[in-house]
N, C-alpha and C positions, 0 to 999 in steps of 0.2 A: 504493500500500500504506500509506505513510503517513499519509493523508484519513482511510484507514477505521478504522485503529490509534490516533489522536489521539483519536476520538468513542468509540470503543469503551473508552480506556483512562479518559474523564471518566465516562462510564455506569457503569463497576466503582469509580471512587469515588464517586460521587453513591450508589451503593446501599450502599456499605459505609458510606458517613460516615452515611446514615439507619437503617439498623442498630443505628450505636451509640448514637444520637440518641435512639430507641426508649426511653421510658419508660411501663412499664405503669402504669393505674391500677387501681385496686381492682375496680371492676365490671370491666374488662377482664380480669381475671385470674379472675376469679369464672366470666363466661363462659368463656373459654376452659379453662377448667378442667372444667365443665360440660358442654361440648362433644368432650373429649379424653378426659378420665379414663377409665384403663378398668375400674374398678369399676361407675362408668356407666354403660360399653357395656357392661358384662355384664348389669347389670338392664334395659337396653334391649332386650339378646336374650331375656332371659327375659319380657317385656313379648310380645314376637313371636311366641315360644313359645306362651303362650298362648292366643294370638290362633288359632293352629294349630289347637290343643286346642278351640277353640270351634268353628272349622270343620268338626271332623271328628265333634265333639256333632250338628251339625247335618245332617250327612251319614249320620250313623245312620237318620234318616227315610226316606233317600230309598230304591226299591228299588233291587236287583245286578242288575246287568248282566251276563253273561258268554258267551263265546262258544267253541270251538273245533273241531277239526277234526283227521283224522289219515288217514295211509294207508298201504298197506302190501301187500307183493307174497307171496304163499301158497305153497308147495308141499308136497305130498304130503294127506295126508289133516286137510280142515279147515274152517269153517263156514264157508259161503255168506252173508255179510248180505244178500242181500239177496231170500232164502227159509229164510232159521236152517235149511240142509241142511249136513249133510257127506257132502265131495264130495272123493275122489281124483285130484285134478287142479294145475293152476299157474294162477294169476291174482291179478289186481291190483283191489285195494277201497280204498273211501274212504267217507268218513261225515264228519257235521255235525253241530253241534248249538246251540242259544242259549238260554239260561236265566235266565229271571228270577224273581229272590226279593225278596219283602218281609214286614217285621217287624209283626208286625198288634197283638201285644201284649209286651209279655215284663216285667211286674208295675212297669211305669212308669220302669223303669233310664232307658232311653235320655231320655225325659224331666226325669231328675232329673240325666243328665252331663250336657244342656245347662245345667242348672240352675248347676251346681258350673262346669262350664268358665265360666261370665259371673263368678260370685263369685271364681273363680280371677285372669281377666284383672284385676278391678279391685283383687285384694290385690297381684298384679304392680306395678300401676300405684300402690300406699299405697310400694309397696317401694321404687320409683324416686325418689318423692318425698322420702324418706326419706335416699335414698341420694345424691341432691343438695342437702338440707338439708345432712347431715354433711361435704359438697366440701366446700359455700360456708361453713360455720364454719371448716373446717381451714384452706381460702385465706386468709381473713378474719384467723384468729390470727396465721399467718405471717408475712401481710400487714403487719400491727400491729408485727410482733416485730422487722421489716426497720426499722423506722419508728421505734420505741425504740431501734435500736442504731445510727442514724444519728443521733437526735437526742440521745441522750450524746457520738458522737463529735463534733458541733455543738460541744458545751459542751466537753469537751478541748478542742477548738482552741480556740475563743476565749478560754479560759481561760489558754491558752497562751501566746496575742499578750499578754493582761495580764504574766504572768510576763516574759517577752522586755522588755514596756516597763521593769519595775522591775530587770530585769539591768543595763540599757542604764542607769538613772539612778543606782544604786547604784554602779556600776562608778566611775563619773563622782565620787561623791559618796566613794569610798576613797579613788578617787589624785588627791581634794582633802584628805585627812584630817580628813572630818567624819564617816564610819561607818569601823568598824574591818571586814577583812579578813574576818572570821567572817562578817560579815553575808552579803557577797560568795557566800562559798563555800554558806552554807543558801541562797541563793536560784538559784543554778547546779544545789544537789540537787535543788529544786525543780521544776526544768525538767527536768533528766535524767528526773524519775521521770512530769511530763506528758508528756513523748517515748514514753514507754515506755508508758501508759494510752494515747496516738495511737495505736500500731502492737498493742497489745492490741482495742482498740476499733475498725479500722480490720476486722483479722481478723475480728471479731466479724460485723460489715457482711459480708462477702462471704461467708462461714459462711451468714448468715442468706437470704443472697439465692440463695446456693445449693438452699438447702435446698427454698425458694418454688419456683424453677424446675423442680427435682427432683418436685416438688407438681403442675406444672401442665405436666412431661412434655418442657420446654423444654432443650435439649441446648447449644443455644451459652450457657454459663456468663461465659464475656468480657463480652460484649454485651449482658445481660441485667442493666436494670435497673428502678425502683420510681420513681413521681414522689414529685417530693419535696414533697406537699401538708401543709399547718397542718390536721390535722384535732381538730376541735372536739366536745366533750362537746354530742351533739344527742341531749334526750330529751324523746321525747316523750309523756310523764305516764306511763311503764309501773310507771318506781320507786315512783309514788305510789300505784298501786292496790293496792285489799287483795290479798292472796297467793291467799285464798279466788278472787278473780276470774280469776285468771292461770290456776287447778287448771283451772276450769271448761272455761276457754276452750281451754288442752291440752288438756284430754278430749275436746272438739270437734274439734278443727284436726292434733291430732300425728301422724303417722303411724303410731306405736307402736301406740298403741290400736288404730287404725284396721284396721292389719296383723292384731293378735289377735282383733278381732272378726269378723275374715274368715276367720279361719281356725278359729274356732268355728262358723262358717255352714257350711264346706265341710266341715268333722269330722262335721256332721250331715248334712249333702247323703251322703257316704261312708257314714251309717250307712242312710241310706233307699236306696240303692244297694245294699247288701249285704243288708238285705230281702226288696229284690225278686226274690232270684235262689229264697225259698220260693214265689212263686210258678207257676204253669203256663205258658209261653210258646206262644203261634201264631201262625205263620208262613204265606204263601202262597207258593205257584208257580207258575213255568208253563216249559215248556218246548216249544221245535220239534227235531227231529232229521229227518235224512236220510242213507241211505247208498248207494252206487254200487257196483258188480261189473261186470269186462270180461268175465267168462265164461258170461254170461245166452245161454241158446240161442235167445233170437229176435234178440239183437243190437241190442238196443234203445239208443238215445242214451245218450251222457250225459245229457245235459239232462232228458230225458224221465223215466230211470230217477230222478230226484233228486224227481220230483215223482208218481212212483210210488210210491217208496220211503220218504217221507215218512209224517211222526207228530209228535202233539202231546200232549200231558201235564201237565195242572195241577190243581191241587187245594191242601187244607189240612193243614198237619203240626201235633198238638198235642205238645208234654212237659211231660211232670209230673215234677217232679222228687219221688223217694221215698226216696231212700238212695244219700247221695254219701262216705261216710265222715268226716260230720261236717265236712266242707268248708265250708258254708255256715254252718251254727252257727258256727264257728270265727270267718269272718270277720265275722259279726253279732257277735260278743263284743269281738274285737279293734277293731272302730269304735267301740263302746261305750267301750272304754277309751282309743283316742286321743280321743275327745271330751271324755270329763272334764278328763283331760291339757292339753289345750286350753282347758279352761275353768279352769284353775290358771292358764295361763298367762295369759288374759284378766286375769283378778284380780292376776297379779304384775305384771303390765306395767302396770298401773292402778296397782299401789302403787309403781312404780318411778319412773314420769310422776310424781305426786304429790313423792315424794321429792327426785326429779332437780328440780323446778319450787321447791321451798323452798330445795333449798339453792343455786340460780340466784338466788332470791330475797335470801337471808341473803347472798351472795358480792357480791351486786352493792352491795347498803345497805353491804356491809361494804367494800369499794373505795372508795365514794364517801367514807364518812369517813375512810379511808385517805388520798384524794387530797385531801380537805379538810385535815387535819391535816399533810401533805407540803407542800401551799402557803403553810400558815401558817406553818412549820417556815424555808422556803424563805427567805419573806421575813423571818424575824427573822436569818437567817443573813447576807442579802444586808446587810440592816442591820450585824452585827455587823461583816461582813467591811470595810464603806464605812469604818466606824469605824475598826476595824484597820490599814485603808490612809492613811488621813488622820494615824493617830498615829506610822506605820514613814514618812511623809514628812516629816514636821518632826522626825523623830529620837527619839519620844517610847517605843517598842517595838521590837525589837530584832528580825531577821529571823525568826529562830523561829515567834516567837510571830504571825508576821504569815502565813508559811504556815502555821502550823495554822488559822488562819483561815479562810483562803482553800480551803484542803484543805475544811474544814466545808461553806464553800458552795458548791465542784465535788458533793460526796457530795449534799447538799438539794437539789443542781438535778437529778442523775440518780435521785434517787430521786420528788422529782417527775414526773419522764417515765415513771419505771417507773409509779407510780398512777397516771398520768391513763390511758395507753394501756390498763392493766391494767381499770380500770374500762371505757373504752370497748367494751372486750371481752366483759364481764361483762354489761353493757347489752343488748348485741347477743343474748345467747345467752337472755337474761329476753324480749326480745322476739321472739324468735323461738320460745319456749315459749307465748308470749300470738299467737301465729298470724301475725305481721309476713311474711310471703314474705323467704326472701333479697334476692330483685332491690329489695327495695323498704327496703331498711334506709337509714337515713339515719347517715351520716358526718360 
C-alpha cells in the first residue's frame, strides 16, 4: 500500500506545484479566451444557425415527399371504399396513399431566401469576427492593466530597499550624533507610508488579475497568474500614417461596416421576397392511393384488392393571389421601411468607424507624447533625486527634504509605467482599426 501511496502522493505534487508555476502569456490568454468566451459561443451558434437557414433555402427546391395510410373497422350503415356503396353491415378497411408536390414557380421567393440565407450566413460570420476582435482588445487591456500594477508594485519595492538602506545608515549616523533624531523619525514615516503603497499596490495586483481570469472564464483565482514579460513600444509605422489612410482601410477591413452593408443586402433581398408573394404561384402533383375492404363478396386478396383498388392523380395547381386584406401590400411597405432604416444605419456606422478611427488616432499621438514627456519628466526627477541623496549623505539637506525627493521620483517612475502601457494600448486598438488581425499584433 505504501509503493503505491509514495508515487501517487509525488504525482498530486508535481501537478499542483505546475499549477502554480502556470504563467499565462498574452497570446495565451487571447486564445483561450477566444476559445471559451461565451459571447463567442453564442455568435458561433448563430454562425450554425444560419448555416441551417441556408439548408432549408435550398430545400425549398426540392419536391414533398409524403406518405400515409389509415384503417378502421365499420359498423352499421356506411361506405364501402372500395365500390363508394353504402352498405348495412360490419367490416374492416384500409387505404394508402403517396404524394408528391413540387414548386414550379411562386414569383422567384424561394430563389431570392437562398439568396438572403448566403448574405445572412456571411453577416453571421462579419458578426463573429467582430465579436472576437472586441475579446482580444478587452484580454489585451487587462492584460496590460495586470502588467502596470505589477510594475509600480516593482518600483515600491525597490524603492523601498533604498528607504531601508538610508534607515539603517541614518540610524547609525544619530547614535553617532552627527544627524539629529528628527531626521530619524521622517525617514521611518517614510517607510511606514512605502509599506502601506506595498500592501495598496500589492491588492491592486490580485484585483487586476482577478479581474483577467474572470475575463477568460478561469475559476482557480490562487493559481492564476501573468508572465512577467518587459514588453516594448513595437510600432510599426501605423502612428505615422495619415489618418485619411487608416478611414480607408477601416472601411475595408472592420466589421462594423461590413455587418451594415449586409444587412442593407438582406433588407432588400426581404423586400424582393415580399414582392413576390403579388405574384401567381404553380405548383405540380402527383399522387398514388389505394384502399382494401374485408367484406368484398368475391373475397378477393389483400394483395390483389390493393392493386384493384388503386389510383393515380397529378396535374397543375395555379393561385393568383387577388385580395388578401392588404397582407401583402403591408409587408411590401414595411420592407421598404426597414430598408431605409438600414441604410441610416449603413451611413451611421460609417460615421461612427470614421469617428471611433480619429479619435484612436488623436488618443494614440496623444499617449505617445504623454509617454515622451513622462520619460523626460522621469529622468530629471531621477536626476534630482541622485542629487538629493548625495546632499542628505554628507549632511548637507535634512530628511525632509530628501523624501520629498524621493517621493517625486516613486510618482515619475509610476506615472511612467502608466504612459508607456497606456500608449501600448492605444497603439494596439489604431492598428487594429488599420486591419492588423489580433493574433498578429506585435508586443
Amino acid at each position: 500500500m505504501k509503493k503505491i501511496a509514495i508515487p501517487f502522493f509525488f504525482l498530486i505534487l508535481n501537478i499542483s506545484l505546475f499549477a502554480q508555476t502556470k504563467q499565462w502569456t498574452l497570446h495565451e490568454c487571447v486564445n483561450h479566451a477566444l476559445e471559451n468566451n461565451i459571447s463567442v459561443k453564442q455568435s458561433e451558434l448563430e454562425l450554425e444557425a444560419s448555416e441551417v437557414d441556408k439548408l432549408e433555402a435550398i430545400g425549398n427546391f426540392l419536391p414533398s415527399l409524403n406518405a400515409n395510410m389509415s384503417g378502421s373497422k365499420n359498423t352499421g350503415l356506411s361506405l364501402n371504399p372500395t365500390n363508394n356503396q353504402l352498405e348495412n353491415t360490419t367490416f374492416g378497411s384500409a387505404s394508402g396513399a403517396v404524394n408528391v408536390g413540387l414548386n414550379l414557380f411562386d414569383g422567384l421567393r424561394n430563389i431570392r431566401q437562398l439568396q438572403r440565407s448566403k448574405l445572412s450566413q456571411l453577416a453571421s460570420q462579419y458578426r463573429l469576427d467582430k465579436m472576437k476582435d472586441d475579446i482580444a482588445l478587452m484580454v489585451a487591456n487587462s492584460y496590460l492593466q495586470v502588467l502596470l500594477n505589477k510594475a509600480n508594485l516593482k518600483v515600491a519595492k525597490s524603492q523601498n530597499i533604498v528607504t531601508l538602506e538610508q534607515l539603517d545608515r541614518t540610524n547609525n549616523l544619530v547614535d553617532a550624533g552627527v544627524l539629529p533624531r528628527g531626521d530619524l523619525l521622517e525617514i521611518k514615516a517614510t517607510d511606514a507610508n512605502e509599506k502601506q503603497r506595498i500592501a495598496v499596490a500589492e491588492n491592486t495586483v490580485k484585483i487586476s488579475l482577478i479581474s483577467l481570469a474572470q475575463l477568460l472564464l478561469i475559476k482557480d483565482y490562487t493559481n492564476f497568474d501573468i508572465a512577467d514579460e518587459d514588453y516594448k513600444i513595437v510600432d510599426g509605422g501605423i502612428a505615422d500614417k495619415d489618418v485619411t489612410e487608416i478611414i480607408e482601410s477601416a472601411k475595408e477591413t472592420r466589421a462594423e461596416v461590413k455587418i451594415a452593408n449586409k444587412n442593407v443586402e438582406l433588407a432588400q433581398k426581404d423586400l424582393q421576397i415580399s414582392r413576390g408573394a403579388y405574384y401567381p404561384t404553380i405548383s405540380g402533383f402527383f399522387g398514388y392511393n389505394t384502399r382494401y375492404a374485408d367484406n368484398d363478396p368475391l373475397q378477393t386478396p389483400f394483395i390483389e384488392q390493393l392493386y384493384l383498388n388503386d389510383g393515380i392523380g397529378y396535374g397543375l395547381q395555379l393561385n393568383v393571389p387577388i385580395f388578401n386584406g392588404f397582407a401583402v401590400k403591408s409587408n411590401v411597405k414595411r420592407s421598404k421601411i426597414n430598408l431605409k432604416n438600414t441604410e441610416y444605419q449603413l451611413e451611421q456606422a460609417e460615421l461612427d468607424l470614421e469617428s471611433n478611427v480619429y479619435q484612436a488616432y488623436v488618443d494614440a499621438n496623444g499617449a505617445l507624447k504623454a509617454f515622451e514627456a513622462a520619460t523626460v519628466a522621469l529622468e530629471s526627477q531621477e536626476l534630482a533625486y541622485q542629487y538629493a541623496k548625495d546632499r542628505y549623505d554628507v549632511g548637507l539637506t535634512n530628511a525632509f527634504d530628501f523624501s520629498q525627493s524621493k517621493l517625486r521620483f516613486d510618482n515619475a517612475k509610476v506615472e511612467e509605467n502608466r504612459a508607456k502601457f497606456e500608449y501600448i494600448f492605444k497603439l494596439k486598438v489604431l492598428e487594429l482599426y488599420f486591419g492588423v488581425p489580433p493574433s498578429e499584433l506585435k508586443f
